[in-house]
NUTOR-892102 format. One record per residue (C-alpha): residue number from 1; y, x, z. Coordinates in Angstrom, 2 decimals. Layout:
- NUM; Y; X; Z;
...
***
This chain:
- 1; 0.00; 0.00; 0.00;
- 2; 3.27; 1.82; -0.97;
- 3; 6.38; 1.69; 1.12;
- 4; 8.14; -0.45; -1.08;
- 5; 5.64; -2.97; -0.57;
- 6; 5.60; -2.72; 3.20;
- 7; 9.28; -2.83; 3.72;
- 8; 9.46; -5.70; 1.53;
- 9; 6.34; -7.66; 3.67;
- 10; 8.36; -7.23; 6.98;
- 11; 11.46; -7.78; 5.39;
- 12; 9.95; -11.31; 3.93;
- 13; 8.50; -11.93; 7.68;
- 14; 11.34; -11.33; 9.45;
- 15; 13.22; -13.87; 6.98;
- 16; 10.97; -16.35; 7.27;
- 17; 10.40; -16.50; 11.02;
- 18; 14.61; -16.07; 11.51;
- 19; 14.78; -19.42; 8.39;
- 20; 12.54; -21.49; 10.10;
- 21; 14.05; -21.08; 13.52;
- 22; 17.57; -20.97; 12.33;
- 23; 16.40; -24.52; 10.08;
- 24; 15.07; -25.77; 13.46;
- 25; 17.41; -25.61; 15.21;
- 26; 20.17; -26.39; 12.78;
- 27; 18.22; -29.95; 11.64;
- 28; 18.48; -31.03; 15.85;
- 29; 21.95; -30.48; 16.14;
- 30; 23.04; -32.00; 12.52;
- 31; 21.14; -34.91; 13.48;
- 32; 22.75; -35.57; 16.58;
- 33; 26.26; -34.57; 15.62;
- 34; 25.67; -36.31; 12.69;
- 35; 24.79; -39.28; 15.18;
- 36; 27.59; -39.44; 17.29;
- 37; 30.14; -39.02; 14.25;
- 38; 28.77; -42.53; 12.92;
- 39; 29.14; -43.67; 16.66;
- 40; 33.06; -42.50; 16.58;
- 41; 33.36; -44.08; 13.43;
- 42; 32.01; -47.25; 14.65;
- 43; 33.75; -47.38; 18.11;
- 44; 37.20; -46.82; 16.30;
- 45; 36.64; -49.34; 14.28;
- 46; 35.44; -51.64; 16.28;
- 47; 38.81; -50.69; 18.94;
- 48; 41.12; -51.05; 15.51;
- 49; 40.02; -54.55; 14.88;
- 50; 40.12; -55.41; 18.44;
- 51; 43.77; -54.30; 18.82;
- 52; 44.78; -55.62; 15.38;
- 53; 42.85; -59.01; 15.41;
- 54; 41.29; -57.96; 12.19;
- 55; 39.08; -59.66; 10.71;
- 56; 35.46; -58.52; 10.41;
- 57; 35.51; -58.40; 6.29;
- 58; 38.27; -56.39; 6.74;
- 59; 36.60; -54.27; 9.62;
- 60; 33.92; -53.94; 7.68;
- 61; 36.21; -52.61; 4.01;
- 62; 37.77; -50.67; 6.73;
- 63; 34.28; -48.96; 8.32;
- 64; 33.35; -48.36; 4.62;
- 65; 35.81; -45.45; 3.53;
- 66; 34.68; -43.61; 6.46;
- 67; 31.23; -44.17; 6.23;
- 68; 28.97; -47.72; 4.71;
- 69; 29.09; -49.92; 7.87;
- 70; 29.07; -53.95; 8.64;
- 71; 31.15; -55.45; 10.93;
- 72; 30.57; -58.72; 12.73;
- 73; 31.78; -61.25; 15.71;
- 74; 29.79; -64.18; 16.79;
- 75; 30.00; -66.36; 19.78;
- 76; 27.15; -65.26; 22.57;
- 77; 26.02; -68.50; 23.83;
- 78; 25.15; -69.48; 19.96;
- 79; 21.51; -68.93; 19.19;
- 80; 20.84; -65.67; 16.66;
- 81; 18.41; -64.47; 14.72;
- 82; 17.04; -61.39; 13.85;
- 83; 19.30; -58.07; 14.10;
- 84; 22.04; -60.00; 16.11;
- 85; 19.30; -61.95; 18.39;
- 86; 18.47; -57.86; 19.33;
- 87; 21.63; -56.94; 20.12;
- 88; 22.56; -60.20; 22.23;
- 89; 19.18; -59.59; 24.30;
- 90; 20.31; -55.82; 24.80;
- 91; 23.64; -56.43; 25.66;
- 92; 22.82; -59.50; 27.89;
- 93; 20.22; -57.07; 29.85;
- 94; 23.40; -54.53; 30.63;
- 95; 25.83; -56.44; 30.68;
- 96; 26.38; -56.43; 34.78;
- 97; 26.91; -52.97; 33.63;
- 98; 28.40; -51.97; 30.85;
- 99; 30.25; -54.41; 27.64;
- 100; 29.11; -52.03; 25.26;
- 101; 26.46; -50.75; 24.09;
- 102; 25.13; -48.36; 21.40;
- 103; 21.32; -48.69; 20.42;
- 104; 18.88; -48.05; 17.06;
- 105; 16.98; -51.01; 16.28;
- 106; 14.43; -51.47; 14.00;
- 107; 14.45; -54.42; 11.19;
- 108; 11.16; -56.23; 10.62;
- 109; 11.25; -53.97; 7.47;
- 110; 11.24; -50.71; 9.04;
- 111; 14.55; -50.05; 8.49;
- 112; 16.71; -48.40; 11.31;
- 113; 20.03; -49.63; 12.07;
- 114; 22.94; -47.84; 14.56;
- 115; 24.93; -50.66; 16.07;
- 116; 27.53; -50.18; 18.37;
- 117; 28.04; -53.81; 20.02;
- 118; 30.74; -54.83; 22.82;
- 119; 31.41; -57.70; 24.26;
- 120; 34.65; -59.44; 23.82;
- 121; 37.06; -62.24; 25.35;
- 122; 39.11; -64.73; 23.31;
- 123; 42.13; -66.55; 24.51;
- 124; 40.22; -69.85; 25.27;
- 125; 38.09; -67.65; 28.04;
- 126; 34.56; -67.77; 26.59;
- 127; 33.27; -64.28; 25.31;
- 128; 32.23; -63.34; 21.73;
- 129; 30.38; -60.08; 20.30;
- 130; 31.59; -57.36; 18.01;
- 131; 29.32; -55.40; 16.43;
- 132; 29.37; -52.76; 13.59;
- 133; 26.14; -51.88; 12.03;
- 134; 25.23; -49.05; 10.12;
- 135; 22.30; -47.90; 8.14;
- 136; 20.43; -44.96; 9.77;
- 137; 19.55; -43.25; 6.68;
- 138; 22.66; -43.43; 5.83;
- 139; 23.53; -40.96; 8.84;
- 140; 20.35; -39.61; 8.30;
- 141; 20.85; -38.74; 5.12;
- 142; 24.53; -36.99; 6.04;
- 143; 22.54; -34.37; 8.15;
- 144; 19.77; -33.59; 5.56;
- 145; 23.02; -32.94; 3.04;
- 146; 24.34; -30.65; 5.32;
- 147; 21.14; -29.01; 5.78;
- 148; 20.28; -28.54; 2.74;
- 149; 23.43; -27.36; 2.33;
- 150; 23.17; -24.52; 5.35;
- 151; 19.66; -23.48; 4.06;
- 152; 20.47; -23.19; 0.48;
- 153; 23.44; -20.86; 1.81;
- 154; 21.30; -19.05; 3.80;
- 155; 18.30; -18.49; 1.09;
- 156; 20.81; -16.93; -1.50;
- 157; 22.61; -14.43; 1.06;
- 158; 18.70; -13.54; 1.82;
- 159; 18.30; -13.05; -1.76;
- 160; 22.05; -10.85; -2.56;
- 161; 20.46; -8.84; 1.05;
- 162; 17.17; -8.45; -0.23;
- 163; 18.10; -7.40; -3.81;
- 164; 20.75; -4.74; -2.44;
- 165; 18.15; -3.51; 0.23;
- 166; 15.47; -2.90; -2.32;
- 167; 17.99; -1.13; -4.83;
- 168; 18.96; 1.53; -1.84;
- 169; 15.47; 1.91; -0.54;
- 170; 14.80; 2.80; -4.34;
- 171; 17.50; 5.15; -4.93;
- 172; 17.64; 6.39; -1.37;
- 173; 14.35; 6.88; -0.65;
- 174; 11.61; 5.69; -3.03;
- 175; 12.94; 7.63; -5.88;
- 176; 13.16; 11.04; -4.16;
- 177; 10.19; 10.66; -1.87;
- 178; 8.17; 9.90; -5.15;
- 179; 9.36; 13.10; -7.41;
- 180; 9.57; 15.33; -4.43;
- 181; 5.33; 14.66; -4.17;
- 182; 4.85; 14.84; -7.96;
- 183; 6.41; 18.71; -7.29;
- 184; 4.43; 19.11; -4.30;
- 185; 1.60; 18.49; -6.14;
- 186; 2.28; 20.67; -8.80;
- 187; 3.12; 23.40; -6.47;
- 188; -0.45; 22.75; -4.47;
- 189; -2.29; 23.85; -7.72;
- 190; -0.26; 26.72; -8.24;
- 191; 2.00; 25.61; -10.84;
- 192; 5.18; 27.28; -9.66;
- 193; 7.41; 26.31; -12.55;
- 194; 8.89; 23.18; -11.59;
- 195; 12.44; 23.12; -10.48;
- 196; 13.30; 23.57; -6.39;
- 197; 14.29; 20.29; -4.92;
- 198; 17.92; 19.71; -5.10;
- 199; 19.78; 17.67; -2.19;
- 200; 21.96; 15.05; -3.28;
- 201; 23.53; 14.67; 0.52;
- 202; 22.77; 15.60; 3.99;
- 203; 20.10; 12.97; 5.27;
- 204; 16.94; 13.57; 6.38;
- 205; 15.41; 13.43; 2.88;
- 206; 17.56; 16.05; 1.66;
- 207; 16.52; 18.30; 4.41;
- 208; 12.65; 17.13; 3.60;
- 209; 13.63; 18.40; 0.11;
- 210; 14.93; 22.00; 1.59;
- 211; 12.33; 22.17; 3.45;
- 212; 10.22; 22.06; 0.65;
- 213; 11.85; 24.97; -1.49;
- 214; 11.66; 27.33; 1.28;
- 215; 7.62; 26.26; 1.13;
- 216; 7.70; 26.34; -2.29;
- 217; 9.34; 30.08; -2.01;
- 218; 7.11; 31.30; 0.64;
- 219; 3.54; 30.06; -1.23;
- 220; 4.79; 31.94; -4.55;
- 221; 5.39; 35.13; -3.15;
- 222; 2.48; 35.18; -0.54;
- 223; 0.83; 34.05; -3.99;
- 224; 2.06; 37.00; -5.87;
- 225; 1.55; 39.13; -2.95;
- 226; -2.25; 38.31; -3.06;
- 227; -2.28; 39.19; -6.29;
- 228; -0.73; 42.58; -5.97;
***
């Protein structure tokens, strides 16, 4: 295995391990910020169309340029159905609590919704409940964007690193290690005529390559002195 190769192995490894944790990691907290961004957007629309008297299909146009969302109000004593039957149940079990809530329910189709639901009171004293819904894949799908985003970023700086690295290892190291042998060799068989290494800066392969001539030196005249 040559040491191109086995740079190049760990190299891969240590990119791998470092992606996955790094895409780990990075998929939680998009998630959840992701998350609570579509519960700000929710809860200021919700207090927008509270303080203005808005009215929901205007909430709702309102919700939509910051992110696809449904507002409604309906009067809690009225019998629901569905989504809004959830959300009265919810809030009615909290309510001695809290006026607002923010849950994820699931549809009967397996769809997840994000509602953020509060309770309200109108001037003739009975209460009524605001809600603004929004599709979780919709936030969902927000996140994955801007992780696919992150790892796409991260996979082509791997590639501009690992491209670069392999390019010095070759010049740096690969390259001289490789012709410095092929003398060596030469030199082990007695062939004396190739040309003495020639440093191309002070690292340690350029003092490997000194090295070498002074071997080089000392094996032809302790050849020739044999030979005399």
């Amino acid at each position: 295995m040559g040491l191109r190769l086995k740079f190049n192995i760990v190299l891969v490894a240590v990119f791998i391990s470092g992606f996955t944790t790094v895409g780990a990691v990075a998929h939680r907290y998009l998630q959840k910020q992701a998350v609570e961004d579509a519960k700000r957007a929710a809860t200021l629309v919700l207090d927008a169309s509270g303080l203005a008297s808005i009215d929901s299909r205007i909430a709702t146009a309102l919700g939509s340029r910051i992110i696809e969302m449904r507002v409604r109000e309906f009067n809690e004593a009225e019998t629901q159905s569905g989504l809004e039957a959830d959300v009265v149940q919810k809030l009615s079990a909290v309510k001695a609590r809290q006026t607002q809530i923010t849950e994820v329910f699931k549809t009967p189709t397996g769809y997840q919704k994000l509602v953020v639901a509060r309770v309200v009171q109108i001037a003739d004293g009975s209460s009524r409940i605001r809600s603004a819904t929004i599709d979780f894949n919709d936030v969902t799908a927000t996140a994955e964007l801007a992780l696919t985003t992150l790892m796409s970023s991260l996979g082509a700086v791997f590639f501009a690193v690992f491209l670069v690295l392999n390019l010095m290892l070759d010049r740096i190291i690969v390259r001289p290690l490789a012709e410095m042998s092929r003398r060596v060799d030469a030199v082990s068989i007695g062939n004396f005529s190739v040309p003495e290494f020639v440093p191309a800066s002070k690292d340690e392969i350029s003092v490997l390559g000194i090295a070498f001539n002074r071997l080089r030196r000392s094996t032809e005249e302790a050849i020739k002195l044999l030979k005399g």
